[in-house]
MDTraj code that builds the backbone (N, CA, C; nanometers):
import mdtraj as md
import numpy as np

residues = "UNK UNK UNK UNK UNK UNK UNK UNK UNK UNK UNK UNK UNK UNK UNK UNK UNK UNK UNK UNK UNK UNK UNK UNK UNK UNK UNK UNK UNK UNK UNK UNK UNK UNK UNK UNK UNK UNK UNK UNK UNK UNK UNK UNK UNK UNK UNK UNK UNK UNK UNK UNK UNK UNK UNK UNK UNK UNK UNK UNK UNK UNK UNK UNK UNK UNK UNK UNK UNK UNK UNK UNK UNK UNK UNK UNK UNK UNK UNK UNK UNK UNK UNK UNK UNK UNK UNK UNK UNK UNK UNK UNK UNK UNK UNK UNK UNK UNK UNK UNK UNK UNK UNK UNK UNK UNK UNK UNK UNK UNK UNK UNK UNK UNK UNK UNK UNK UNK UNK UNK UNK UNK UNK UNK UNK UNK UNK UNK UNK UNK UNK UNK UNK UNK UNK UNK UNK UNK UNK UNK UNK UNK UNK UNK UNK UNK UNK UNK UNK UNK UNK UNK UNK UNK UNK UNK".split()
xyz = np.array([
    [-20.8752, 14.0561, 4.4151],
    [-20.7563, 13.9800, 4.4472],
    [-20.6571, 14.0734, 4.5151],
    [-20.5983, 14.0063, 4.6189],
    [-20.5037, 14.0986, 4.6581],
    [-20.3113, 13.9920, 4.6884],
    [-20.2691, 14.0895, 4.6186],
    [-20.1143, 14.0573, 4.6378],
    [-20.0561, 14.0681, 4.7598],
    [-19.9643, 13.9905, 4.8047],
    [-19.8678, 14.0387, 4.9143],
    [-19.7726, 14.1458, 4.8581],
    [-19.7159, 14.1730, 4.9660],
    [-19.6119, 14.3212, 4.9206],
    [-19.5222, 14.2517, 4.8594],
    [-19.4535, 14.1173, 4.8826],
    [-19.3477, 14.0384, 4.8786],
    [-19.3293, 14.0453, 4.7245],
    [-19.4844, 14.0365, 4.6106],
    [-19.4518, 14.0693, 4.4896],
    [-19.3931, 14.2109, 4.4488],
    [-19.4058, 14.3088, 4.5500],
    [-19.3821, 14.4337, 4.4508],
    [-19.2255, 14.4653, 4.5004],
    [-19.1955, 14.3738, 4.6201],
    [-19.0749, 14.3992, 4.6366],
    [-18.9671, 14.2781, 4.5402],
    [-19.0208, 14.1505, 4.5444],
    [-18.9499, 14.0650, 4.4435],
    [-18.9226, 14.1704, 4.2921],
    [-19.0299, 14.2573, 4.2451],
    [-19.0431, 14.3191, 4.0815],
    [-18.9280, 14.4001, 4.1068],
    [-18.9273, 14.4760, 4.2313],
    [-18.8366, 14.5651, 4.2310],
    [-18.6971, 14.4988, 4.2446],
    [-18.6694, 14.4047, 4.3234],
    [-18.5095, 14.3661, 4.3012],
    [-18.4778, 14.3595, 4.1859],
    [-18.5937, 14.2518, 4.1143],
    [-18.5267, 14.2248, 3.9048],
    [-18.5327, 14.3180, 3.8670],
    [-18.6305, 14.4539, 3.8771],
    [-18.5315, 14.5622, 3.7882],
    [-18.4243, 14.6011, 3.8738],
    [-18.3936, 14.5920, 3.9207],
    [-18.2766, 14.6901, 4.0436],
    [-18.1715, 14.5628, 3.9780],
    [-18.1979, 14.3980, 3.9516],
    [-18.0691, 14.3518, 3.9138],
    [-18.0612, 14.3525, 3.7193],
    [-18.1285, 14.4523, 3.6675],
    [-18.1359, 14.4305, 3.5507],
    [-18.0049, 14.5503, 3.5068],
    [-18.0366, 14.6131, 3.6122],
    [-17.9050, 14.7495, 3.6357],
    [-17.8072, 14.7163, 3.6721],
    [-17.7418, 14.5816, 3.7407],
    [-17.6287, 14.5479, 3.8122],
    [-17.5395, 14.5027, 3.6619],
    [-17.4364, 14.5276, 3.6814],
    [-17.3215, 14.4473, 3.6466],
    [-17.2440, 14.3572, 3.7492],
    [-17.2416, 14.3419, 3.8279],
    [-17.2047, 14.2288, 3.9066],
    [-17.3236, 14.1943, 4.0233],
    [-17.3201, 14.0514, 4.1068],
    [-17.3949, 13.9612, 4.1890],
    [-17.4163, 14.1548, 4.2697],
    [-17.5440, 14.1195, 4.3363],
    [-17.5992, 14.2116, 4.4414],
    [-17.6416, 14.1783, 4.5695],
    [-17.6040, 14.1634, 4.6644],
    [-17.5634, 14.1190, 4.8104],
    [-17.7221, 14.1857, 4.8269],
    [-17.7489, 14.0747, 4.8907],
    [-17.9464, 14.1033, 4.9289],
    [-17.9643, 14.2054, 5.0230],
    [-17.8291, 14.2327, 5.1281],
    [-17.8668, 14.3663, 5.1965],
    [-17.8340, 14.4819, 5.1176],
    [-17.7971, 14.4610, 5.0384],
    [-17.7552, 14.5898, 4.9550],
    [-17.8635, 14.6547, 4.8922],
    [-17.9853, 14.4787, 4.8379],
    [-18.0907, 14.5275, 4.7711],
    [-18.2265, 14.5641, 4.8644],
    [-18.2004, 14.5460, 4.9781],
    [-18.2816, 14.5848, 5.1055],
    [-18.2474, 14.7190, 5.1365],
    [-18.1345, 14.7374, 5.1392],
    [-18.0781, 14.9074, 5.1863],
    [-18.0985, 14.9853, 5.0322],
    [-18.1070, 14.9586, 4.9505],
    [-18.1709, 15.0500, 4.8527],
    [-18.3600, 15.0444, 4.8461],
    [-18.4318, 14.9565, 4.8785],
    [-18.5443, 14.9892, 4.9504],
    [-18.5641, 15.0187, 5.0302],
    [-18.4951, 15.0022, 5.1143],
    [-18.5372, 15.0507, 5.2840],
    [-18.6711, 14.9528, 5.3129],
    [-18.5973, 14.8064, 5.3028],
    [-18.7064, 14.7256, 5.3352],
    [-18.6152, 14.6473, 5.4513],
    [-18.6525, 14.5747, 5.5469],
    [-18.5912, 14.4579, 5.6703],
    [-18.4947, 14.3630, 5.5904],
    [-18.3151, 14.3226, 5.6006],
    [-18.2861, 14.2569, 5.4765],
    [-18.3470, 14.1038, 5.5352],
    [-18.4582, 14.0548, 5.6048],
    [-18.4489, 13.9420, 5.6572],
    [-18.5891, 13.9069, 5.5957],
    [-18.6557, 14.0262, 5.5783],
    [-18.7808, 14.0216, 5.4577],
    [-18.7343, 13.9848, 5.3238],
    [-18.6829, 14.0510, 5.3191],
    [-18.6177, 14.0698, 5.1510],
    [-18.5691, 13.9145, 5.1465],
    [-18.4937, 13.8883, 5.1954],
    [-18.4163, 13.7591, 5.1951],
    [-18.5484, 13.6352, 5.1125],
    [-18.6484, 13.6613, 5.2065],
    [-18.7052, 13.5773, 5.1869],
    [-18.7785, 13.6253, 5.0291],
    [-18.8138, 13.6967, 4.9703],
    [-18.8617, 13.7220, 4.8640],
    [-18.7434, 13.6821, 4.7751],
    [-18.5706, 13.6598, 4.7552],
    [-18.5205, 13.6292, 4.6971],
    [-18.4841, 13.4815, 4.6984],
    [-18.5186, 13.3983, 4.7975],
    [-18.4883, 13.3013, 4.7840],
    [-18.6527, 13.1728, 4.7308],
    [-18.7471, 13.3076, 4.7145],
    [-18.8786, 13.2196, 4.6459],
    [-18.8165, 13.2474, 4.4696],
    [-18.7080, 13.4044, 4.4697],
    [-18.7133, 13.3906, 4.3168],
    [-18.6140, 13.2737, 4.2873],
    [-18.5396, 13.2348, 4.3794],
    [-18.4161, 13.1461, 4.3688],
    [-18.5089, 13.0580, 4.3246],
    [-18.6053, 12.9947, 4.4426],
    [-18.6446, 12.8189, 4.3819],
    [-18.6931, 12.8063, 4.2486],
    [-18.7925, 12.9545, 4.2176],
    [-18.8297, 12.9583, 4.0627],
    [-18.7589, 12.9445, 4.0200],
    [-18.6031, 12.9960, 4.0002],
    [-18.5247, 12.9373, 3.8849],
    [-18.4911, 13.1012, 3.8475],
    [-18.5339, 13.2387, 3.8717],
    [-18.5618, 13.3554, 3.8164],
    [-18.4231, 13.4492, 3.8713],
    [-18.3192, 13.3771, 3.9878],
    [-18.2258, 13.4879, 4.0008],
    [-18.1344, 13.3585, 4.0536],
    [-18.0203, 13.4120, 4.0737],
    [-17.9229, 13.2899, 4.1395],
    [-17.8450, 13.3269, 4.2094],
    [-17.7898, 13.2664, 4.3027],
    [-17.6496, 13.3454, 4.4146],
    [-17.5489, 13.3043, 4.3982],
    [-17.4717, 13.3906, 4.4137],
    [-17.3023, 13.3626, 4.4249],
    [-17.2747, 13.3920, 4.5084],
    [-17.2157, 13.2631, 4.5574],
    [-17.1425, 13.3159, 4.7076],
    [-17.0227, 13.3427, 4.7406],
    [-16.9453, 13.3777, 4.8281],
    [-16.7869, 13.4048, 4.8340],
    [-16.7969, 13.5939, 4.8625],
    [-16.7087, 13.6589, 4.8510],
    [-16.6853, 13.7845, 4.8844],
    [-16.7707, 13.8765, 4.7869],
    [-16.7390, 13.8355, 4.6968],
    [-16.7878, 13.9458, 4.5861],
    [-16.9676, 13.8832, 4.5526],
    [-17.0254, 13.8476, 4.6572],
    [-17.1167, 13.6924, 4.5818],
    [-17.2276, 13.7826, 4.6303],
    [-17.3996, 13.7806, 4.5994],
    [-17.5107, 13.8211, 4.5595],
    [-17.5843, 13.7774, 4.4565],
    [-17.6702, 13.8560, 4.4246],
    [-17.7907, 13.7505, 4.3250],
    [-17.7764, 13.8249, 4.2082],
    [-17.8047, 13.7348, 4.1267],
    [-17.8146, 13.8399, 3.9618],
    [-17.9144, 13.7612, 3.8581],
    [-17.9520, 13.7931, 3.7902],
    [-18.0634, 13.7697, 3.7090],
    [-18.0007, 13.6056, 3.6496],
    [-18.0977, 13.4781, 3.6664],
    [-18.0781, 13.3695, 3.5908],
    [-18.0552, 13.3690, 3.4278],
    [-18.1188, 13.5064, 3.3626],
    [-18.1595, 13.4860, 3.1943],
    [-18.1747, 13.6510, 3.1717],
    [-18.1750, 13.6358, 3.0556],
    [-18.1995, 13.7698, 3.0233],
    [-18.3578, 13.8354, 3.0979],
    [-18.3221, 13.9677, 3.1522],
    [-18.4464, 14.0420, 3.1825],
    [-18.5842, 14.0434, 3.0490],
    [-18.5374, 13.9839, 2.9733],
    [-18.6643, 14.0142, 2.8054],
    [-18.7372, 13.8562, 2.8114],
    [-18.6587, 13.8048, 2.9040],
    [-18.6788, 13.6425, 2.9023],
    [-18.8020, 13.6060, 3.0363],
    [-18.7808, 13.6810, 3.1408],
    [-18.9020, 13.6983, 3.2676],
    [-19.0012, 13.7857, 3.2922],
    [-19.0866, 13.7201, 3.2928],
    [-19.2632, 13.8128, 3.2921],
    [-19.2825, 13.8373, 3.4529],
    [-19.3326, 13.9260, 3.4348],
    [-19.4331, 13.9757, 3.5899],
    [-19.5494, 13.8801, 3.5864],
    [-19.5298, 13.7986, 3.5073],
    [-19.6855, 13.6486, 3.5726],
    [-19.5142, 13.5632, 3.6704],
    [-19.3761, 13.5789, 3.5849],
    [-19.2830, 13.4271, 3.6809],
    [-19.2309, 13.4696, 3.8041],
    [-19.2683, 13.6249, 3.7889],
    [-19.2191, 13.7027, 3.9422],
    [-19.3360, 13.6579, 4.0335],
    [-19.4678, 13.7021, 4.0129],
    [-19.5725, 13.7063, 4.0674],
    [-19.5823, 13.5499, 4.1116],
    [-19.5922, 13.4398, 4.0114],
    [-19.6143, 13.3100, 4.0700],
    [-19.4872, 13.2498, 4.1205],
    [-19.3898, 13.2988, 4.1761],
    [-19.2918, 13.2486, 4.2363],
    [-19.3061, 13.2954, 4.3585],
    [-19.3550, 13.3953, 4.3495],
    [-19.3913, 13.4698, 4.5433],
    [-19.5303, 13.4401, 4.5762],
    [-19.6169, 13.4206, 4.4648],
    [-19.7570, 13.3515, 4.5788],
    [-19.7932, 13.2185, 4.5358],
    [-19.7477, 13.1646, 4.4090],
    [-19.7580, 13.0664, 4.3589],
    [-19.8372, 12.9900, 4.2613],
    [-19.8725, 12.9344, 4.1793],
    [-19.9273, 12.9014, 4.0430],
    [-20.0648, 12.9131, 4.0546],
    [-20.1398, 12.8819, 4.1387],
    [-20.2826, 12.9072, 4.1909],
    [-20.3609, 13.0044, 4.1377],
    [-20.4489, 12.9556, 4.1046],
    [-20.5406, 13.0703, 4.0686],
    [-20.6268, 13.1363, 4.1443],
    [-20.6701, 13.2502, 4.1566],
    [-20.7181, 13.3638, 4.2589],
    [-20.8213, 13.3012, 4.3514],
    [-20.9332, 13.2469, 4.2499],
    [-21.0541, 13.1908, 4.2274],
    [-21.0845, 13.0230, 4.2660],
    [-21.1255, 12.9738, 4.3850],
    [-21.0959, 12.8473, 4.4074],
    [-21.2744, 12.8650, 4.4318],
    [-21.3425, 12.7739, 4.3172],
    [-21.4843, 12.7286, 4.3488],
    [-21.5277, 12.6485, 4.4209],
    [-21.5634, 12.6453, 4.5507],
    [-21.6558, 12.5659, 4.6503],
    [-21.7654, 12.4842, 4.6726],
    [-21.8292, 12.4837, 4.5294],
    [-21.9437, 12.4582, 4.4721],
    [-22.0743, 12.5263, 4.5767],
    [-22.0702, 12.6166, 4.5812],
    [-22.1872, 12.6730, 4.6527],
    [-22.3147, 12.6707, 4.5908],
    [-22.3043, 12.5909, 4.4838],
    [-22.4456, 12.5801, 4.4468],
    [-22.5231, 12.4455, 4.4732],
    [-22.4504, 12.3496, 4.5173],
    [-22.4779, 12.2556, 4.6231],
    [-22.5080, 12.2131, 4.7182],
    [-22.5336, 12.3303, 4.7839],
    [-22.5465, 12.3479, 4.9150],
    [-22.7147, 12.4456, 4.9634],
    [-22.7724, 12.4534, 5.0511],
    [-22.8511, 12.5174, 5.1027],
    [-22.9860, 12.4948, 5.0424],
    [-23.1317, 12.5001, 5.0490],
    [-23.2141, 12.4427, 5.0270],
    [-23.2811, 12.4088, 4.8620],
    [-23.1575, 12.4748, 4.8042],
    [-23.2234, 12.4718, 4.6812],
    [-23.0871, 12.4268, 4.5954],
    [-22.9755, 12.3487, 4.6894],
    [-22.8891, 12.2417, 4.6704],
    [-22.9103, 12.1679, 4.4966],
    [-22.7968, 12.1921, 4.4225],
    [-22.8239, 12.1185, 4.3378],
    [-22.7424, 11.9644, 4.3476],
    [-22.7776, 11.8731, 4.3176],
    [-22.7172, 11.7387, 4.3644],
    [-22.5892, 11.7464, 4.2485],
    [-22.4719, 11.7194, 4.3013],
    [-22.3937, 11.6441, 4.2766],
    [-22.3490, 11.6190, 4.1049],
    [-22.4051, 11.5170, 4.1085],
    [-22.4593, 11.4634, 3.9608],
    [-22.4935, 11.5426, 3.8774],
    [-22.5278, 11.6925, 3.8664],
    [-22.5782, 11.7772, 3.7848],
    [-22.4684, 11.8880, 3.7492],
    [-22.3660, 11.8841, 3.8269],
    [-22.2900, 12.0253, 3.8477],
    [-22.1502, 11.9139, 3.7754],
    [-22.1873, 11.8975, 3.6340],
    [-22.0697, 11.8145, 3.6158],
    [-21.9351, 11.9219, 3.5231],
    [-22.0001, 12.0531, 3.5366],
    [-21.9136, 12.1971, 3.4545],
    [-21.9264, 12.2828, 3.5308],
    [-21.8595, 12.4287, 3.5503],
    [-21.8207, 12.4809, 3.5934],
    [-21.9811, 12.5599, 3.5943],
    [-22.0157, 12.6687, 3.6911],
    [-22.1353, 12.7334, 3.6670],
    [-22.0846, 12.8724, 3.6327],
    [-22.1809, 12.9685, 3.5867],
    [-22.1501, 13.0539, 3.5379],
    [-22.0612, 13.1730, 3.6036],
    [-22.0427, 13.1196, 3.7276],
    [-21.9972, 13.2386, 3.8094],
    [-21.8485, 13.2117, 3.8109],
    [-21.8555, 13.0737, 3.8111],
    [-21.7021, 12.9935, 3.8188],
    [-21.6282, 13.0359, 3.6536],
    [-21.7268, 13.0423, 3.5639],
    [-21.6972, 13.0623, 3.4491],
    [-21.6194, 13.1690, 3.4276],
    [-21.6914, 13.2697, 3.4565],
    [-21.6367, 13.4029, 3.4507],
    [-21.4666, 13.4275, 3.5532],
    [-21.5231, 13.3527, 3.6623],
    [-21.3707, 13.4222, 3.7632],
    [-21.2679, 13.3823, 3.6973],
    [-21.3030, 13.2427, 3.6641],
    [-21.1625, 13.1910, 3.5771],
    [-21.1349, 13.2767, 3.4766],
    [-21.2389, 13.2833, 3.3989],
    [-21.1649, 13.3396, 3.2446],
    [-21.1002, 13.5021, 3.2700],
    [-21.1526, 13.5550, 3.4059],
    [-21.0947, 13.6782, 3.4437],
    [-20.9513, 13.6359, 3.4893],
    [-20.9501, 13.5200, 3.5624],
    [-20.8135, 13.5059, 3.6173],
    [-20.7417, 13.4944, 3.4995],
    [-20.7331, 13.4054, 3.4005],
    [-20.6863, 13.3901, 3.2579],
    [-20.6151, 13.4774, 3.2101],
    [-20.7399, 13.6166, 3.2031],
    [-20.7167, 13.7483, 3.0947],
    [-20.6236, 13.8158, 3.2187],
    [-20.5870, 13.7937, 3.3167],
    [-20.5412, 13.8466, 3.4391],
    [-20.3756, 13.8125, 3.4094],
    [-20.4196, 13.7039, 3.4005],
    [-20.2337, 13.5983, 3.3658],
    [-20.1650, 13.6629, 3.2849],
    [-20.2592, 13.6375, 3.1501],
    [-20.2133, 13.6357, 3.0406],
    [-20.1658, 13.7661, 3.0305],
    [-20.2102, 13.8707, 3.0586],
    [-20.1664, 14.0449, 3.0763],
    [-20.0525, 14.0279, 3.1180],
    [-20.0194, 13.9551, 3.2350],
    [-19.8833, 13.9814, 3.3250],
    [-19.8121, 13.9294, 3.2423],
    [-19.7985, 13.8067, 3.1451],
    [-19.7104, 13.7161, 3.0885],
    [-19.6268, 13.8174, 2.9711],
    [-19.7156, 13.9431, 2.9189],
    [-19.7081, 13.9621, 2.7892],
    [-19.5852, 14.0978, 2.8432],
    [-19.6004, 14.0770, 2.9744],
    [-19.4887, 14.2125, 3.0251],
    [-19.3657, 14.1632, 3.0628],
    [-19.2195, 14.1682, 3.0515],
    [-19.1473, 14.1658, 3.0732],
    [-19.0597, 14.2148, 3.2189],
    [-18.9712, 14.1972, 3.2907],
    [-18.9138, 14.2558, 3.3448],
    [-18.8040, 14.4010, 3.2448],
    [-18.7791, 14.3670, 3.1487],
    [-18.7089, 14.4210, 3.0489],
    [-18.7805, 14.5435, 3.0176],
    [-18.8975, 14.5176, 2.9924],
    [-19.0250, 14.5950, 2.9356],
    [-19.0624, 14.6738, 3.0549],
    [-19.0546, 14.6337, 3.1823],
    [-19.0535, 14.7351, 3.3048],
    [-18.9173, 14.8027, 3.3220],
    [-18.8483, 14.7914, 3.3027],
    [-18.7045, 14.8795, 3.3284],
    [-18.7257, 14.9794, 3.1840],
    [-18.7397, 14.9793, 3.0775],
    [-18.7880, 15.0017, 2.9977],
    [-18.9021, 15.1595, 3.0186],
    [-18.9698, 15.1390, 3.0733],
    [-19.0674, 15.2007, 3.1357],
    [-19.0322, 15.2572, 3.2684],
    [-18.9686, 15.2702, 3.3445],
    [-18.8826, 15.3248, 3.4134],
    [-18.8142, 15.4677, 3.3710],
    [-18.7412, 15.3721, 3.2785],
    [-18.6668, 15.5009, 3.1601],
    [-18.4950, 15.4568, 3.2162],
    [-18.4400, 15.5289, 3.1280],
    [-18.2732, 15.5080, 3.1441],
    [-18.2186, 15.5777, 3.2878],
    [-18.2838, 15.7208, 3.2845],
    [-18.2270, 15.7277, 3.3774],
    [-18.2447, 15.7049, 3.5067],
    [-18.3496, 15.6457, 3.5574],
    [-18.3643, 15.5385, 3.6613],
    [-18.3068, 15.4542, 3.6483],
    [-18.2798, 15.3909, 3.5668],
    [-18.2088, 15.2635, 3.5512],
    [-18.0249, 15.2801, 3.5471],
    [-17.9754, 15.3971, 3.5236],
    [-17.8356, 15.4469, 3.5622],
    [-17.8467, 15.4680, 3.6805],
    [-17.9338, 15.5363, 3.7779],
    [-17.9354, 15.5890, 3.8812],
    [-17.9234, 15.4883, 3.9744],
    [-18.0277, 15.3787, 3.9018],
    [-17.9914, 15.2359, 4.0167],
    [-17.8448, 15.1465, 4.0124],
    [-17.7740, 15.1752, 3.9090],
    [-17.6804, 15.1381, 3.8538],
    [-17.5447, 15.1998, 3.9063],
    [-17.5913, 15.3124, 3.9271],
    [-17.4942, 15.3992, 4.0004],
    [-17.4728, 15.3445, 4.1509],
    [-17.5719, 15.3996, 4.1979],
    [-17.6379, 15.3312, 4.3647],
    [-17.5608, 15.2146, 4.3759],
    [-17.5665, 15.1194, 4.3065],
    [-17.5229, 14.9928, 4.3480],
    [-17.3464, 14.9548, 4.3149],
    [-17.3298, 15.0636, 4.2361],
    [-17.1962, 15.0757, 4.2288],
    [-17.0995, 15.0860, 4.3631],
    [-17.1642, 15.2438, 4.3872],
    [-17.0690, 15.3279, 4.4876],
    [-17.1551, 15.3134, 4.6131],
    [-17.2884, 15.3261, 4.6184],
    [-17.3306, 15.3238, 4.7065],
    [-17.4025, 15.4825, 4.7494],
    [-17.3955, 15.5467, 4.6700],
    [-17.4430, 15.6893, 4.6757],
    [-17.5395, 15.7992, 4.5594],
    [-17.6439, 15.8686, 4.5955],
    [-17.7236, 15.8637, 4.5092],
    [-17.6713, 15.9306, 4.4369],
])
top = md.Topology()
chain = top.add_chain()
for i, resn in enumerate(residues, 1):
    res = top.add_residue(resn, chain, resSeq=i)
    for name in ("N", "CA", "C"):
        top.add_atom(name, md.element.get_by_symbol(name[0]), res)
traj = md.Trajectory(xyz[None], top)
């Protein structure tokens, strides 16, 4: 399976807004990646429709976390930027080609389908059990001042 970048840059704004005390102006959170803010934009406004960050607008206005950081998993980051889908979409290829099974017989998943899913599953379920909280966390404090700082003044 492969991710777009769009997830590792969405993970990184929520910790980068788990450090804010006030809204964070999306170029602000682009110029502390050194990512395009017109990219970025768009990775914050998939966390917007999830429900996972919110904007304020007006002078002082930017995005800041909807809920507590202990409250959002790296599965609501991840399925807000590629979406609820699972990795694994079966085609029934065992239906097909001369030794085709009909229709009528393939009324469960086959064993191959079996497995991707239950990998996608144990795949989910890993991401669900992690936090954004639990990644800042893992970071350590003083990354997490440092980003805190940064977004203060603007200087490392």
């Amino acid at each position: 399976m492969k991710l777009s970048g769009g997830v590792e840059w969405a993970l990184h704004c929520c910790f980068a807004l788990t450090a804010a005390t006030e809204p964070v102006p999306a170029v602000r959170l682009a110029r502390l990646h050194d990512v395009s803010p017109s990219y970025l934009a768009k990775q914050l406004q998939e966390l917007s429709r999830a429900g996972l960050v919110r904007s304020v607008q007006g002078k002082a206005g930017g995005y800041l976390l909807t809920r507590p950081a202990a409250e959002i998993t790296v599965l609501d980051v991840v399925e807000a930027i590629e979406g609820p889908a699972g990795a694994f979409v079966c085609t029934e290829v065992r239906q097909r080609g001369p030794l085709a099974a009909p229709p009528e017989s393939c009324t469960a998943p086959c064993g191959i389908a079996r497995v991707m899913y239950d990998a996608d599953r144990a795949w989910r379920q890993s991401l669900r059990q992690v936090t954004i909280a639990d990644l800042a966390r893992s970071v350590g404090a003083d990354s997490t001042a440092q980003v805190r700082d940064w977004l203060a003044t603007g200087r490392a």
